[in-house]
C-alpha angles and dihedrals in degrees: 000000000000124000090257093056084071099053110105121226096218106046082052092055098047088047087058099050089045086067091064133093141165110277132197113223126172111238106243089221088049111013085229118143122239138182125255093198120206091252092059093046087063098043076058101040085044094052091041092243102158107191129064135245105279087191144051116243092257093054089039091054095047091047085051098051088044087064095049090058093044099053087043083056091050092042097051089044089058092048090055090045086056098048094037098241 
């Protein structure tokens, strides 16, 4: 048995999540600060996502919505390129 074979999943994990804390970021649309809460942190730190939320959730849902928009309008451009309106 190796060394690593001793080390428990679960204490690690709860090490890990230990390191976390709410943090206070400005939102780079509003310049609004918002809270990165611990729990997200970990939702991060768990699905290997390495950079931090650069906006709260209201200008990330607007920026969200304004793609949407964007890619319908492209959608419906490239329709009208193929059928020659």
């Amino acid at each position: 048995m190796s060394a690593t074979d001793d080390v428990d999943p679960i204490a690690e994990s709860n090490d890990v999540k230990s390191d976390f804390q709410d943090r206070s970021i400005a939102c780079i649309d509003c310049n609004e600060p918002f809270t990165w809460t611990a729990g997200e942190q970990i939702f991060f730190h768990d699905k290997g996502l390495k950079n931090e939320p650069k906006r709260c959730k209201r200008c990330k849902q607007a920026k969200n919505e304004r793609l949407t928009s964007q890619e319908r309008t492209a959608r419906c451009c490239k329709r009208r390129a193929i059928n020659g309106r």
